[in-house]
C-alpha positions as CSV (number, residue, x, y, z in Angstrom):
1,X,-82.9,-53.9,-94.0
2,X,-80.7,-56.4,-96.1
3,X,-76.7,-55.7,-96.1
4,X,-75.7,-53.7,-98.3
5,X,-73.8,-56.2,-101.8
6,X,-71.9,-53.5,-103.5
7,X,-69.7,-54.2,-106.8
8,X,-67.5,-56.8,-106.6
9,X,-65.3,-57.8,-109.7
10,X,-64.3,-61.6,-110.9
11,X,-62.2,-63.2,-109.0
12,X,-59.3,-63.3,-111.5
13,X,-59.8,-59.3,-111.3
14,X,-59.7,-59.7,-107.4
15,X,-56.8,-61.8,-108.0
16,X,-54.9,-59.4,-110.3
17,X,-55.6,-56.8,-108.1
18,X,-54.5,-58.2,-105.3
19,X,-51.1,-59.5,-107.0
20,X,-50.6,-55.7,-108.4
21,X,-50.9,-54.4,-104.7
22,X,-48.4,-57.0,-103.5
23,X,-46.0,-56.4,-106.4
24,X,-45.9,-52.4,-105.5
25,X,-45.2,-53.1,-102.0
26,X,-42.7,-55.1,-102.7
27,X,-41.1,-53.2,-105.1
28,X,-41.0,-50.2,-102.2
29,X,-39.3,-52.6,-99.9
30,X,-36.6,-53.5,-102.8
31,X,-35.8,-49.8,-103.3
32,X,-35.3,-49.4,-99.6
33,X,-33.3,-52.8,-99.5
34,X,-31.2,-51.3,-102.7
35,X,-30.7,-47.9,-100.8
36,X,-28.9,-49.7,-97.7
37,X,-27.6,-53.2,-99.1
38,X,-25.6,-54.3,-102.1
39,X,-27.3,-56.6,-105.5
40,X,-25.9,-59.3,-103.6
41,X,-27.5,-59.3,-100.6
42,X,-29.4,-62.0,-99.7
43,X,-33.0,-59.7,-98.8
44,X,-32.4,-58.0,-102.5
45,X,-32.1,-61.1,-103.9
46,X,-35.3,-62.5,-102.4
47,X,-37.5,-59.6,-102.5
48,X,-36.5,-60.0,-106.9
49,X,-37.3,-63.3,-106.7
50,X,-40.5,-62.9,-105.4
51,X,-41.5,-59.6,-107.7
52,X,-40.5,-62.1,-110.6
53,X,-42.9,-65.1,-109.1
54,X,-45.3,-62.6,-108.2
55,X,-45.2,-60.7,-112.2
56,X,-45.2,-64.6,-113.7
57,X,-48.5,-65.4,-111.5
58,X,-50.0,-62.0,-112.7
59,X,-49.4,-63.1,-116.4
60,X,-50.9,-66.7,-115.8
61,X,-54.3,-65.0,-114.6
62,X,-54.3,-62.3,-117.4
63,X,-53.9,-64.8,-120.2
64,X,-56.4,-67.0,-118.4
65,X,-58.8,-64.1,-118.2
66,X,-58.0,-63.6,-122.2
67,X,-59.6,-67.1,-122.9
């Protein structure tokens, strides 16, 4: 019996996906971080730096995928 090849979507969707998942979980970890430490705290300040990177990357693939 062959494997079974279900649906898979394009790879920017994959990748878009992929990047939405990794924003949400970041964004948990930033209201937990928010919850115990101040807007200047160094792991607030990364984990918005990296939501930013992460949402600029997101909107590189979608206007790619536009084209």
């Amino acid at each position: 019996m062959a494997p079974f090849r279900g649906f898979c979507p394009a790879p920017c969707q994959m990748g878009e996906n992929t990047i939405q998942h990794q924003i949400q979980g970041l964004e948990l970890e930033l209201v937990e971080a928010r919850g115990k430490y101040s807007t200047d705290h160094p792991k607030v300040k990364a984990l918005t730096s990296q939501i930013e990177e992460l949402r600029a990357k997101a909107k590189t693939l979608e206007e790619g995928a536009d084209k």
